[in-house]
N, C-alpha and C positions, 0 to 999 in steps of 0.2 A: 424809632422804636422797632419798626419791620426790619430793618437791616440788621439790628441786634439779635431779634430771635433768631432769623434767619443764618447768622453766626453762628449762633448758641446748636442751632440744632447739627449744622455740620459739623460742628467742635465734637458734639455729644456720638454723634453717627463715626466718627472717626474714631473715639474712646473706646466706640462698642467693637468697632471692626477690627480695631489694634487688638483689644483683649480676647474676639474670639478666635482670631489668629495666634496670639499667643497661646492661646486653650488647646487647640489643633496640634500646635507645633509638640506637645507633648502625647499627643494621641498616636497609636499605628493606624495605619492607613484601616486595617479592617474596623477599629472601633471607629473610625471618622465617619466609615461608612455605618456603619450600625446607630452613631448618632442625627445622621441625616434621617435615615429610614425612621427613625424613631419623630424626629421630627414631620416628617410627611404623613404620618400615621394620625398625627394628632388633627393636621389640619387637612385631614381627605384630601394632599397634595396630588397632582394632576401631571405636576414632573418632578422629576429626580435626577440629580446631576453628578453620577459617581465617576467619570472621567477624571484621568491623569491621577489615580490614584496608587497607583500601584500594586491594583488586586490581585491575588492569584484565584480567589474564588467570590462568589456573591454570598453574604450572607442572608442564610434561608426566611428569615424577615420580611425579606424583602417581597416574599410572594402574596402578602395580606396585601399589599396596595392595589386592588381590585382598581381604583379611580385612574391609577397611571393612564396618562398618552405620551408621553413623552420618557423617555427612558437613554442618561447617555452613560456607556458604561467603555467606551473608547480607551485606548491610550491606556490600559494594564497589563495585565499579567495571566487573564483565564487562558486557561485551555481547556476547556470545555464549558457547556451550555447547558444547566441541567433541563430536563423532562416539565421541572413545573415554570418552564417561562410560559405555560400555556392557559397559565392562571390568570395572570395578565390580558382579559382579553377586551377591555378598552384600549391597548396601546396602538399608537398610529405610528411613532415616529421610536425606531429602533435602531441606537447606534452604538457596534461594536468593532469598531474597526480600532487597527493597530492593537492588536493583542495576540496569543499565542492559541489561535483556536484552530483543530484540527478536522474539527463536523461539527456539524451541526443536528440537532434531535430534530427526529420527524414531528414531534409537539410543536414546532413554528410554525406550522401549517396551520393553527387552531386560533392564529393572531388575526380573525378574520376581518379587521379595522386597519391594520396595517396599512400605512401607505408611503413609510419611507425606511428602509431597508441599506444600512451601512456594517460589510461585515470584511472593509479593504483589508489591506494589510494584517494576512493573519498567514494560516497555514493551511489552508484547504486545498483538497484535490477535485472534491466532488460535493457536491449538495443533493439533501434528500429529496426523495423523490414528490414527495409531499408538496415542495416549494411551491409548486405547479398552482396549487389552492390559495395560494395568494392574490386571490384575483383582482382587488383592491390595490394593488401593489403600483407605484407610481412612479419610487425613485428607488435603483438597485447598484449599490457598487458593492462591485465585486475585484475590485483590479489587488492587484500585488498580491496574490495568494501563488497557486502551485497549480492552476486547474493547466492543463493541455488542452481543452475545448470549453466554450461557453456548453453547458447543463442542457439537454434536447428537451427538460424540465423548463428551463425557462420561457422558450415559447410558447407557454400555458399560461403567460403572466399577458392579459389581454388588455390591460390598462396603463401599463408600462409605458411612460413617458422616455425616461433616463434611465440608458442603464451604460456603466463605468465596470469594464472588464480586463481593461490593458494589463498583462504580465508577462514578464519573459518566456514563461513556459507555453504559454498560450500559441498552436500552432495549426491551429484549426477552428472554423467556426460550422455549427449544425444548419443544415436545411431550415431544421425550423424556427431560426432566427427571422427569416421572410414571414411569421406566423404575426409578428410584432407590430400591429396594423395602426394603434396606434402611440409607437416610438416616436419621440423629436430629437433626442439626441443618443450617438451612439461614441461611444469613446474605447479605443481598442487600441492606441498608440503606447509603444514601449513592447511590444510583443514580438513572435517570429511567424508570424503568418506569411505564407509563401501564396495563395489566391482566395479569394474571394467566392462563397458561392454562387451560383444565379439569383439563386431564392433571395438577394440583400435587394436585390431591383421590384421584390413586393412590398419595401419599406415606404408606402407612398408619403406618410406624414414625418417624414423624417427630416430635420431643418437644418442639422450639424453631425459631422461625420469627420473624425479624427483616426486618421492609419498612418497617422508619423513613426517613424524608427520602427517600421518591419521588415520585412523582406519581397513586398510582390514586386515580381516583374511584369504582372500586364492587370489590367482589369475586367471585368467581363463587361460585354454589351450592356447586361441589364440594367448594368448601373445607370446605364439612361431613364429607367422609370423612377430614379426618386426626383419626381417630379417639380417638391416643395425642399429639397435642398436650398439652404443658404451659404453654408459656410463647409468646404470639404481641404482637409487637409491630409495630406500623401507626402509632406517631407519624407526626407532619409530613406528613403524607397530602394528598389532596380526597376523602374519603370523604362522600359527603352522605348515608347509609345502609349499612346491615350485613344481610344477606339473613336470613334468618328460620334458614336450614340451620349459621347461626353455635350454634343452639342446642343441633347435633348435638357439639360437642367437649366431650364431658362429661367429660373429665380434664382440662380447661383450669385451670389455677392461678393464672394471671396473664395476664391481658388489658390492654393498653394502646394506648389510641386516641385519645391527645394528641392539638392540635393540628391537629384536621380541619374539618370542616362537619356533623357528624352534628345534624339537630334533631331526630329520635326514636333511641328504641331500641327492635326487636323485641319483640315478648311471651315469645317461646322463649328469648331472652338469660336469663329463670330458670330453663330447664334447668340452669344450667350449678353444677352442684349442689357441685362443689370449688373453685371459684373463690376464690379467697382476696383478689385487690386487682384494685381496677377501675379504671383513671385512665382519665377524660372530660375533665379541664378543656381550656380552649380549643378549645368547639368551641358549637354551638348550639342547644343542648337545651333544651326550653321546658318539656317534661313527661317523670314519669318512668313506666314500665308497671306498675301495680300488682300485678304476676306477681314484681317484684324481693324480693318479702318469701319468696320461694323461694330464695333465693342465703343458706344457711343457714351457710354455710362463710366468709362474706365478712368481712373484718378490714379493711381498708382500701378507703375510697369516696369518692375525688377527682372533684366535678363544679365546682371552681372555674373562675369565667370561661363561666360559661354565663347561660343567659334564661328560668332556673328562675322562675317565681311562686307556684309551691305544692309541697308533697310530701305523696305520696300515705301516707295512714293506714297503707297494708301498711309503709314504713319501719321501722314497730317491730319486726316479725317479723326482723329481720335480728341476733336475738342475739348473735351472735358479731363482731357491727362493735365498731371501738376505736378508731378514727381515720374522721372525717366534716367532709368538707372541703367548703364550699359558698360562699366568697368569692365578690364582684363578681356576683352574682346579680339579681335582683328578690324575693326574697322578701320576702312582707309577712306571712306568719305563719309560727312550727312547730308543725308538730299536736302533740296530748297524746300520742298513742302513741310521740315519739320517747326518753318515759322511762322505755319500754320495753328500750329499747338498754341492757341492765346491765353489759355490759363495756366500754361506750364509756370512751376515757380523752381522747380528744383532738376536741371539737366549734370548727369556726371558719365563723362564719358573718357575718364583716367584710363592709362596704361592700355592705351589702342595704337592705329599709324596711322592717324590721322595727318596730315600736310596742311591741309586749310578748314577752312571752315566758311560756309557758304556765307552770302551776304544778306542772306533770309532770316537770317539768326535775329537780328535788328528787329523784329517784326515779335521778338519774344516781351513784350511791353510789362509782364508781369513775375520777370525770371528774377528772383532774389541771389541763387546760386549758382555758378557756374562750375565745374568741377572739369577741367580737360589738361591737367597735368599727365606727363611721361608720353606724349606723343611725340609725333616730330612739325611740328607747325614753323612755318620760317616768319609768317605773319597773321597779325590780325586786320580782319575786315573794318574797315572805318565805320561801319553801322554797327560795330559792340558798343560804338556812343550813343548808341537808342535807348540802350537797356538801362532807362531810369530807374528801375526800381531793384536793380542789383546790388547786390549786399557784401557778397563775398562771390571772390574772381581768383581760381589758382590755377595758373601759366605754368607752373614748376615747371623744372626738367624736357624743354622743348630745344627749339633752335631759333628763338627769335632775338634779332638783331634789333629791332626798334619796338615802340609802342605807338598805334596811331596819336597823333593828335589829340581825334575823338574821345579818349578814354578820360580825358580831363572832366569832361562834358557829365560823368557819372555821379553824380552827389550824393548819392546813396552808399555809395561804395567803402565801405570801410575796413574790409580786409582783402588783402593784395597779396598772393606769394607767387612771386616771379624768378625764383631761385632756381640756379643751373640753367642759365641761358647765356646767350650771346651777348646780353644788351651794353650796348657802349655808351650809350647816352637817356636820359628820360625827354619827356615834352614837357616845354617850358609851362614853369607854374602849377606844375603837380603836384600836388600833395594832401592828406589825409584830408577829406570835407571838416567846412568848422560843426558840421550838427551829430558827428561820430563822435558820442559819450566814452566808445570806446574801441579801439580796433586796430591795427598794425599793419604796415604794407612791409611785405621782403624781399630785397632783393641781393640778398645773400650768393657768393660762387657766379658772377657772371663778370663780364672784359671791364676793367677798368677804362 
């Protein structure tokens, strides 16, 4: 009998939803909205959901809802704000992004519960002066508008957690961004900022810090005081170097420096003692600081697409790496200590000139992935029959004439590409393991 009503009521709740849907569908978007508001009126609603509607204005109704916190008017069509949003002054949570707005009225200033502030994607250049009196104010996106500087206004927002400013236009930031005491995330990526002020290194509570696709080429010292940094990201840069005060963000977690010009790294970069993943590739690093065997926290170490020709013996100390990515390199050898690495699972070290490969390698007991196609290897080590728990092995494009023995020994093994090589013959009894559900060995384009 429960299973019936229970039917019954979703059947019924579907009927209703079908036909006020169809009811809508005959409605313009402004009575949709004039029906809602009418509706929120009766039940002293608390929020209002006029997003994606396609408004070009708010209908003046809407200003009796004294009770509003919550207000989403996103995804239309205003271009302007009138005077009485300031009627509204329980609302907490304000969002008007994606719409055609060009100012905003100095009456926002009067939204004195305010604590979440969305006005992205619109057309502003500048914000009132007023903004400042938002002192409640918590979470602030501002990105995709038309400003050329974060507002010298908004560092009067003294409780700002988040604030979202990234635009193309954007090519300067104010002194008194450092005023933002207690900021945690700051997101400015997609813009053309060319430096950074000092004043960002009094950001002490700051946790994440996104400058992907701008234009600095250096950073300042300060940047050492955000103390409480976790996560900083600098892709798509010109950074040709990293100041040494980088070594001071010792709770950094994730560092990522895609996509620049860096050919060194500091020595104090092994301060950075929780560091967990470090992406370099695409940039110009010829050598690495023998201090990196301090980054003891490190699991992931992306330098593909660099002008590596050696790495330094301290590599091994890096115990706790599991993924080591060094494609499109120079390298012509890896040291013995890199089998030291006991929890690596994932080594790729494609398109180098490489010749051999040490016989420490064997010592990788946990390596699933092997990646060392388009070298020039003439043999493999008979201790790549240690690597029990290797999964996938690609030899492409080398100059090996035979296969150890050993590699029979791999059970785990179930993809193989050994194409464009020399090989004339395989070792007796090779072939795919029986407990490979699924998997392919190639050896496609080598000597009959």
């Amino acid at each position: 009998m429960l299973n019936r009503c229970v039917l019954f009521y979703f059947v019924w709740m579907l009927i209703l939803t079908t036909a006020v849907s169809a009811q809508n569908e005959n409605l313009a978007p402004y009575e949709i909205a004039q029906q809602r508001i009418t509706e929120a009126q009766a039940t002293n609603a608390t929020f209002l959901n006029l997003a994606f509607l396609g408004l070009e204005t708010l209908p003046p109704e809407i200003w009796s809802l004294t009770n509003l916190e919550t207000l989403l008017a996103d995804n239309n069509a205003l271009s302007s704000l009138p005077a009485e949003i300031a009627t509204l002054t329980n609302l907490k949570i304000l969002r008007l992004g994606s719409n055609a707005l060009t100012s905003l009225p100095p009456e926002i200033a009067q939204l004195s519960n305010l604590h979440t502030l969305h006005i992205d994607s619109n057309l502003l250049t500048t914000l009132p002066t007023e903004i400042g009196q938002l002192t409640q104010l918590e979470i602030l996106w501002m990105h995709d508008n038309a400003f050329t500087s974060v507002p010298p206004q908004v560092g009067q927002l003294s409780n700002l957690r988040e604030l979202s400013a990234g635009q193309e236009t954007l090519t300067t930031l104010p002194p008194e961004i450092g005023q933002l005491h207690n900021l945690q995330k700051l997101l400015l990526y997609g813009s053309n900022l060319t430096a950074l002020p000092p004043e960002i290194g009094q950001l002490h509570s700051l946790e994440a810090l996104w400058l992907n696709e701008n234009l600095l080429t250096q950073l300042p010292p300060q940047i050492g005081g955000l103390i409480n940094l976790q996560y900083l990201n600098i892709d798509e840069n010109q950074l040709t170097l990293l100041p040494p005060e980088i070594g001071n963000l010792s709770n950094l977690v994730d560092l990522t420096l895609r996509d620049n010009a860096l050919s060194t790294l500091p020595t104090e970069i092994g301060n950075l003692g929780n560091l967990e993943r470090l992406f370099l590739d695409n940039n110009q690093i010829s050598s690495l600081p023998s201090h990196i065997d301090r980054l003891l926290m490190l699991e992931i170490l992306d330098l593909d697409n660099n002008l590596l020709m050696t790495l330094p013996s301290e590599i091994g100390g890096m115990r706790n790496l599991k993924y080591l990515y060094l494609e499109n390199n120079q390298l012509e050898a890896l040291p013995a200590e890199i089998g030291q690495l006991s929890n690596l699972q994932v080594l790729s070290v494609y398109n180098n000139q490489l010749t051999e490969l040490p016989p420490k390698i064997g010592d990788l007991f946990n390596l699933t992935t092997l990646q060392i196609a388009d070298n020039q290897l003439t043999l493999l080590p008979p201790e790549i029959g240690k690597l029990q728990s290797l999964w996938s092995l690609n030899i492409a494009n080398n100059q090996l004439t035979a296969l150890p023995a050993e590699i029979t020994q791999l059970d785990q093994l179930c993809y193989l590409t050994a194409t464009d090589n020399q090989l004339t013959q395989l070792p007796p009894n090779f072939s795919l393991p029986a407990n490979c559900n699924v998997g392919q060995y190639r050896f496609d384009s080598n000597v009959d």
